[in-house]
C-alpha positions in Angstrom: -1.2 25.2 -15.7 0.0 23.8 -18.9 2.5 20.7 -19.5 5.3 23.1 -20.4 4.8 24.7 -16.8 4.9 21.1 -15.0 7.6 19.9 -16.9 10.6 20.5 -13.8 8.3 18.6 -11.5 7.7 15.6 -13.9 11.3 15.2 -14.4 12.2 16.0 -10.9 8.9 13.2 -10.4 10.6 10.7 -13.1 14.2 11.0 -11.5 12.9 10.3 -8.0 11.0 7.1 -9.5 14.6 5.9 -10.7 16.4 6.5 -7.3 13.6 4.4 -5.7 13.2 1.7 -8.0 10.0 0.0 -8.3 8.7 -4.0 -8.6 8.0 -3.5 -12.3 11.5 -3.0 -12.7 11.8 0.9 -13.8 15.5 2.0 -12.9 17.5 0.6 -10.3 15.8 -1.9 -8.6 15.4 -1.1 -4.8 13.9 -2.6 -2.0 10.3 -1.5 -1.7 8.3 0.1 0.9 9.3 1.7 3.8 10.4 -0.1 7.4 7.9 -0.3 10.4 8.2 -1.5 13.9 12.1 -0.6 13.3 12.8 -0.9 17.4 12.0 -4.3 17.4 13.1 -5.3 13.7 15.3 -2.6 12.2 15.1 -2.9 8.6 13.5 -6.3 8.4 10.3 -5.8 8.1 9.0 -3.5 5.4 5.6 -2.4 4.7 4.8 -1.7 0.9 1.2 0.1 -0.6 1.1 -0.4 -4.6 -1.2 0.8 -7.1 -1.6 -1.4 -10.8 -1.9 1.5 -13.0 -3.5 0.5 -16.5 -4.1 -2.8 -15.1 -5.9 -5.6 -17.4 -8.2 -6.5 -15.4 -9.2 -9.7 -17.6 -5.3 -11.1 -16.9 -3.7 -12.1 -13.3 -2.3 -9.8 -10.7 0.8 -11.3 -11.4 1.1 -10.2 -14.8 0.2 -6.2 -13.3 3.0 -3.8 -13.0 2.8 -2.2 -9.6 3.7 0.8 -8.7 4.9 1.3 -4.9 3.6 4.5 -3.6 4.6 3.6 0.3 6.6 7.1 0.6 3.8 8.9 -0.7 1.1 7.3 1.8 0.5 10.5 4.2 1.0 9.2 8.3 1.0 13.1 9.8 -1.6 13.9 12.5 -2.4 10.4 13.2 -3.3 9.0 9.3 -3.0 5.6 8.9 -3.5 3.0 6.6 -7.7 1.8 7.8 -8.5 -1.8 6.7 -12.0 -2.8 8.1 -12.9 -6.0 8.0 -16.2 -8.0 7.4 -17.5 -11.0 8.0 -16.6 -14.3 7.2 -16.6 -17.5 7.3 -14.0 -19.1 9.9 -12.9 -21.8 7.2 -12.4 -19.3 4.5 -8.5 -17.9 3.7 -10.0 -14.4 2.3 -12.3 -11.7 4.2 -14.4 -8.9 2.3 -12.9 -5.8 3.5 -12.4 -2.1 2.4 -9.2 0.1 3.0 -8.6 4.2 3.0 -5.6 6.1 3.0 -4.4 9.4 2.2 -1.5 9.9 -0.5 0.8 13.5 -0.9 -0.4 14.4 -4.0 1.9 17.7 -4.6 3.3 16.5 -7.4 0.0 15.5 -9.5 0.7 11.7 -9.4 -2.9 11.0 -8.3 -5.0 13.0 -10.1 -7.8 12.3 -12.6 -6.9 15.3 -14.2 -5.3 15.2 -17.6 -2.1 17.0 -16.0 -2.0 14.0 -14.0 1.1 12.5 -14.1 -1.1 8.5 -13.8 -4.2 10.2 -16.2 -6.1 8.3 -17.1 -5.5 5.3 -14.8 -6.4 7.2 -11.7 -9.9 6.0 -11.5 -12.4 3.6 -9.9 -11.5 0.2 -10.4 -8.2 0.6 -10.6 -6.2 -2.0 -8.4 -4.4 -1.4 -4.9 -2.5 -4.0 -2.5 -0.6 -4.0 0.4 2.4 -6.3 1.4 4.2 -6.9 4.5 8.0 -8.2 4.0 9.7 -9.5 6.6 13.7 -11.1 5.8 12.2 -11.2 2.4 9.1 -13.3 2.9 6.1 -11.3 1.6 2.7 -11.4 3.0 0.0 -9.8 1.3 -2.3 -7.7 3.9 -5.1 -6.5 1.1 -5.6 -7.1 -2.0 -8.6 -4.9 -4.3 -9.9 -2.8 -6.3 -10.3 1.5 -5.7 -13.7 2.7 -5.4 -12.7 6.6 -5.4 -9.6 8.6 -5.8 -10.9 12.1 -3.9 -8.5 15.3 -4.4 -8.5 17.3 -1.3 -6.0 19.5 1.1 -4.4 18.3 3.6 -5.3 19.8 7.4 -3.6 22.2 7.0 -4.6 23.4 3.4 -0.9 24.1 2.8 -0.8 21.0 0.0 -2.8 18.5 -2.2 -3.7 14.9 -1.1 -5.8 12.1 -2.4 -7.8 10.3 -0.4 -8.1 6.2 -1.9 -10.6 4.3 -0.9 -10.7 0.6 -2.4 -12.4 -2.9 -1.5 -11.3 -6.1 -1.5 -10.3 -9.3 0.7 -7.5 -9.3 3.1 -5.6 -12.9 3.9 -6.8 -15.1 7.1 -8.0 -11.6 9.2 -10.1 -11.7 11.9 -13.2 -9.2 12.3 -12.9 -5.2 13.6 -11.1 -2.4 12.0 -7.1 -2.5 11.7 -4.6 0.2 11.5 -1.1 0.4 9.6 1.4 3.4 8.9 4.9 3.2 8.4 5.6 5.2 11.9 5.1 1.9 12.9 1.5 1.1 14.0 1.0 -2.3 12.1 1.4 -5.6 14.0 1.7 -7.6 16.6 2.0 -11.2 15.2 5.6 -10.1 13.2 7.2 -11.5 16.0 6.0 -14.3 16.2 6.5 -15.2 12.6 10.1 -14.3 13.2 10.3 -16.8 16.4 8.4 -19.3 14.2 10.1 -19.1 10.5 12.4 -22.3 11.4 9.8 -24.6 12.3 7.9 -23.4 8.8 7.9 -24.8 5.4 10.0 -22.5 2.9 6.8 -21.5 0.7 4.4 -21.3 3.9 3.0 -17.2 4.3 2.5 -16.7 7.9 -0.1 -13.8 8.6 1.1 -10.9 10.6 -1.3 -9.5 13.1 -2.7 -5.9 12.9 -3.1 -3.7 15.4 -5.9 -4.4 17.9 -6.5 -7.5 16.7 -7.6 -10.4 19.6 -7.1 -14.5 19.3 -10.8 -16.1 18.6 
């Protein structure tokens, strides 16, 4: 298919990146991510996936310009957001860990292909985080690097997908594999941030707990 032959879905693409806004600032900035555990929270607590396309990797992650790609993250037929953890040291405030989700790729975005609407940043290396917000105190759940970006069909074959895989440390987890989609399936210790925010210091990041996740 040539670029002329894309070009209504790149713009359609382009005009659906300004209604969203995203944290680097592109259009009209809106809040990020999608809400979870909306029963017990409503709106308050959002989670967000980002990719740093074109990242330099030699500077700081603050100095990146993320891309959220939360609505693209696939959550159908029980998909989730997989973070397994490794082993670590109990004193340390980062575990090794590895993550894998599955993003709707029907409109090219995560390609490696020079169609690609991200070519030629969609590539091993490239990095991925995730962020929990809750009453706009952020929490960052993983944060690495992608090992693969695999082009596939969904389940059904009806569409394309890409399944990410990327390593990395999450922040003050415990051991085990933990689950997150924005149907909801994400934490347990929100809550009990939200009881304890008063008795916190302003700048203090409280972990949320993931799913299946036991006190030591």
């Amino acid at each position: 298919m040539s670029r002329r032959g894309m070009r209504p879905a790149l713009i359609e693409d382009q005009k659906r990146v300004l209604r969203l806004g995203t944290p680097s600032g592109v259009g009209i900035q809106q809040t990020p991510g999608l809400p979870i555990l909306t029963q017990q929270f409503g709106t308050r607590l959002l989670l967000v996936v980002e990719v740093a396309w074109a990242a330099d990797l030699s500077k700081s992650s603050d100095t990146w310009n993320w891309s959220d790609v939360t609505t693209d993250v696939q959550v159908d037929s029980g998909k989730k957001i997989n973070i397994t953890v490794g082993q670590t040291d109990e004193h340390s405030a980062a575990t090794p860990a590895t993550i894998k989700f599955v993003l709707d790729n029907r409109l090219n975005k995560y390609s490696s292909s020079p169609l690609g609407l991200n070519y030629p940043n969609v590539k091993r290396g490239t990095p991925i985080r995730v962020r929990l917000i809750l009453d706009n105190i952020q929490t960052i759940i993983f944060e690495g690097n992608a090992v693969n970006f695999n082009p596939q069909f969904d389940s059904t074959g009806a569409y394309a997908v890409t399944n990410v895989a990327a390593s990395g440390v999450t922040k003050r987890l415990g051991q085990g594999n933990r689950s997150a989609s924005p149907a909801g399936t994400v934490a347990r210790r929100p809550a009990r941030l939200a009881r304890n925010r008063k008795a916190r210091k302003p700048d203090h990041i409280h972990r949320p707990r993931i799913a299946g996740e036991h006190d030591p």
